[in-house]
Structure formats: C-alpha cells, structure tokens
N, C-alpha and C positions, 0 to 999 in steps of 0.2 A: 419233696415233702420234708417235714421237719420233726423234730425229735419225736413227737408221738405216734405220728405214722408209721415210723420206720420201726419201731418198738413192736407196735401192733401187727406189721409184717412180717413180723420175725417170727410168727408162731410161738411155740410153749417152750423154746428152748430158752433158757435164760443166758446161756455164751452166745450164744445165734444173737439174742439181743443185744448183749453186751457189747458184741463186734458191728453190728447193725448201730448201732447210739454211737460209739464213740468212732466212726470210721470216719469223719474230718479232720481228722487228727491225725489219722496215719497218710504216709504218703509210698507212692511205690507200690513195688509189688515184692519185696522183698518180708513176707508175712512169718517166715517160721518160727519167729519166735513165740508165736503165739498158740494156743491149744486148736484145732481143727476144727470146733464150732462156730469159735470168736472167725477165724479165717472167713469164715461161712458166711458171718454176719458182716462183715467188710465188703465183700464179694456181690453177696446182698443190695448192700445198701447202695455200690455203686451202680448194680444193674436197676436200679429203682431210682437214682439217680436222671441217669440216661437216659431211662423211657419216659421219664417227668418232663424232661428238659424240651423231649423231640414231639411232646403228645399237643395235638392239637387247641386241644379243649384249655389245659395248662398255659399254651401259649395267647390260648384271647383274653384269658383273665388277665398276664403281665398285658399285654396291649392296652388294657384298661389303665394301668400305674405307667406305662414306660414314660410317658412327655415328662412323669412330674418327678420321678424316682431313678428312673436310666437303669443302669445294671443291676439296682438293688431290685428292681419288680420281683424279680423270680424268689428273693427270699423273703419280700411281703407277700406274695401268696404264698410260699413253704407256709409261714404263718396263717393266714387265713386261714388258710385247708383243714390246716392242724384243727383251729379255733371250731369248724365245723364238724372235725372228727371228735372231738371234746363235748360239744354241743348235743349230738345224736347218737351219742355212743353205744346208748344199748340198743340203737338201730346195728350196730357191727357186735357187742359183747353180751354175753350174758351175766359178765360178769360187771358189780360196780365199776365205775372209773377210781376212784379214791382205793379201793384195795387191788384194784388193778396198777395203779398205779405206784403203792407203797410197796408192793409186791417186788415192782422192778428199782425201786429205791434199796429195801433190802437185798437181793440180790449184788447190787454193786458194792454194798457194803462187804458184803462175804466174799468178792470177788476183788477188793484193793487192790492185791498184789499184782493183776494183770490189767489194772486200768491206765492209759496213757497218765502222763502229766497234763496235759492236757485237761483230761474228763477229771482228775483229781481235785483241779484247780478251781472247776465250773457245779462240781457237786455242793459245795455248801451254801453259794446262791441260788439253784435250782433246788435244793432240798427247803431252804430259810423262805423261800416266797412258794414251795411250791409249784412251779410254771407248768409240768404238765397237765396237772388240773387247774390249774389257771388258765390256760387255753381258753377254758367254758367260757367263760364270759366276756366282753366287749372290755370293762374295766383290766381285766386279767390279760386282752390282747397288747390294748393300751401300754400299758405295764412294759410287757415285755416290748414293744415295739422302741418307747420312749429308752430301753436300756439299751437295748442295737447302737439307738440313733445315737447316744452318750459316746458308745465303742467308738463310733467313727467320726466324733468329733462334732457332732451334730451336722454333717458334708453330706449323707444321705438324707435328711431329713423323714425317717420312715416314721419316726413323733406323731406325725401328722396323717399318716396312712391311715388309721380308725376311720376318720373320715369320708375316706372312698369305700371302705367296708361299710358304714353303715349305709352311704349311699345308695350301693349299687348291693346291698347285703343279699338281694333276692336271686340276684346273676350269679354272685360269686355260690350261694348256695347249693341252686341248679349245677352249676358247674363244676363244683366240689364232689357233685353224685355222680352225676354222670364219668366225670375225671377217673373218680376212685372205683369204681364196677370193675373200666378194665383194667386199672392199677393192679387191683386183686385179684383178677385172669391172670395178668404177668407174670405177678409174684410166686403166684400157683405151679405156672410152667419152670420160671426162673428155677425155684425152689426143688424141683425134681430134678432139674439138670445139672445142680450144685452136688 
C-alpha cells in the first residue's frame, strides 16, 4: 500500500501514523530512538507490507503490470490502490479527505524534530502538489506516477502506467475492495498484537 493507506491504517494516533508514513526510510530494527508510538507505526506498516506483498488478490493486479513494468508493478498498484482509497473514501471515512488529510500534514509539522531526513526532504513536494489528495483523480495519479518515473530516470517507465489504469480501471477497482476488506481484518488483529 502507499502513503494514504498506511495513514488510514494507523488509526487516530497521529505517532502511530507518523511511524506508519515514514517507515521506508528507516531500516533495521534497531528502533529506540524513537517515542513507542512512532515504533508502532514502523512495526505496522511492515506488517502491512508483508501481508500486501503475499495476498493474493494484490498479486493479480501486479500480474496485470509485470511483462511491461518488472519489479516496479507492485509500487504501481501501491498507487492505484491509494488512487481508489482517495476516490471512495467516505466509503472508509466519515471524515472529509481534505481535512483528513491536512490533519496528517499538520501533525508532521508539530512533530519535525522526530521526522527522518528522509520524510523532511519529501514533505514540501508532497505538501506544494498535494499528493495525498491528489491520489482522487486519474490526472493527480498521473502526476505522481510521471514523478516516480523522473526518480528513476525514466528505466521504469510507470509515466505510462495511467494507461493500464484506466484500461483495466473496473479490475483494478473490484480488486482494490476486495484487496482492502481483509487488509483491514489484518490491520485489526496486527494492531492488537502490537
């Protein structure tokens, strides 16, 4: 899943989130440096991770990208997913996505001092465009897919990924619900056992 999912995972704690968003960044397990929520949200987001990676439903959708994408499929659909979690959102929130979203903006703000360099680095183009509500839309996946594909030199070509989105938009949809049901079973159990 990718940055909005794993947000949305995290429940109301906002360290839980905090460690949940920026846990690509950390490596190891070597965590004490950090407050016992943030650990949470690390801990989290790898066990959300793993069950992504192994779940079935997750793996036919990259099947659909693998011949034209290779190893990146899995983080064009992290994307997708997202774009679908952004799309039907107050199917999962009752809250708006825009103050839900600026909620977790502010948050990180007040929380500087224990944000990776990492997450430091990538907050003022994720705050300047937006992207977690950029997600909604087809142009906003766009967007961000075309800036991945920049990172890596244009060698993955995800630029072009939209494409099989809107193709196949009704599979990847279905399968994003289905996908996320028992993502959010997991997270459920995960989350008790943390």
């Amino acid at each position: 899943m990718n940055f909005l999912a794993h947000i949305y995972l995290s429940g109301n704690d906002e360290l839980i989130k905090i460690g949940n968003f920026m846990a690509d960044g950390i490596r190891g397990n070597h965590l004490e440096t950090w407050p016992e929520a943030v650990i949470k949200g690390v801990r989290l987001h790898r066990a959300i991770d793993t069950y992504t990676d192994a779940h079935p439903v997750f793996r036919q959708s990259t099947k659909r990208l693998h011949a034209r994408y290779h190893h990146y499929a899995g983080v064009i659909v992290d994307l997708i997913y997202d774009h679908f979690l952004a799309k039907n959102w107050l199917e999962y929130s009752s809250e708006p996505l825009e103050a839900y979203v600026q909620q977790f903006y502010d948050s990180l703000e007040a929380h500087r001092e224990i944000l990776t360099e990492k997450t430091l680095g990538l907050m003022p183009y994720m705050l300047q465009y937006n992207w977690l509500v950029s997600y909604r839309t087809l142009e906003g996946i766009g967007r961000i897919l075309h800036q991945m594909d920049h990172r890596t030199q244009q060698r993955s070509g995800m630029r072009h990924a939209v494409e099989e989105l809107q193709a196949h938009y009704a599979e990847f949809e279905h399968e994003f619900t289905t996908f996320f049901i028992d993502l959010r079973a997991h997270v459920a159990q995960k989350t008790a056992e943390l």
